[in-house]
Phi, psi and omega in degrees: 000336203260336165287002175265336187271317158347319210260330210237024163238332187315296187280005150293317187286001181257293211285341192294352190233048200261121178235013183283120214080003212226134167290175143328122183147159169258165187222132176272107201284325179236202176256325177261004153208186167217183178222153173231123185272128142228100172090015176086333171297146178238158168219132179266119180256122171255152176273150010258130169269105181343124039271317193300122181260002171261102117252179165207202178279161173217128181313292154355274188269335173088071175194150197291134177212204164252196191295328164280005184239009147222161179310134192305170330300343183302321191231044138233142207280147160246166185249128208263000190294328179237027159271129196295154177296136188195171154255176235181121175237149204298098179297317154350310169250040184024072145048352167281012170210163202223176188243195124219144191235143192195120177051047138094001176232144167293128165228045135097187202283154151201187198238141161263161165343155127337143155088348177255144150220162170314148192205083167332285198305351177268337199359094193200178205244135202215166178264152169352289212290330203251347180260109169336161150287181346267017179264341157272197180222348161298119188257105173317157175218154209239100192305138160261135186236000000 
């Protein structure tokens, strides 16, 4: 078990640091963090960055900020107090971005792939066709026997 969870943090973390293809700049990986390319070396700065333990990323300026000064999905905070942990997906943004809510606090947004939405019961990022409404488009259909 613990090499499977080993194996399935490796290639997020090859990718969150990844500057290959990529210029001078910074880039957004989340709504809680970005990587800054220089000279091909990467560095990941994750939000929030202290003293404000809410920021988040912001495009705009390319820096961790707080929620009132971007734009959804990143600044907008939801509130998680009486939700079970689970991710949640943004109905706003017809389901191409999610939440995640864990012990009663928000830890911000993320993005599914293009061309994906979110799919609660899988909670995972899925193609339409294959996601319940209202973020898909699968209607189960039921055999009479």
């Amino acid at each position: 078990m613990l090499y499977t969870i080993f194996l399935l943090i490796i290639p997020v973390s090859v990718f969150a640091g990844d500057c290959v293809g990529k210029g001078d700049g910074v880039f957004e990986i989340g709504c809680r963090s970005y990587l800054t390319c220089t000279g091909g070396v990467a560095k990941v700065t994750n939000c929030p960055n202290p003293p404000d333990p809410n920021t988040v990323y912001n495009n705009r300026t390319k820096t961790c900020d707080t929620p009132a000064h971007v734009g959804p999905p990143c600044g907008k905070l939801e509130d998680c107090t009486n939700k079970p942990d689970a991710r949640y997906p943004d109905l706003f943004n017809t389901c191409h971005t999610y939440y995640t809510c864990q012990f009663g606090t928000y830890f911000g947004h993320n993005s599914c792939t293009p061309g994906l939405v979110f799919d609660f019961k899988l909670q995972t990022c899925n193609w339409p066709q294959n996601v319940l409404p209202p973020c898909g488009h699968y209607i189960p259909t039921t055999v009479s026997g």
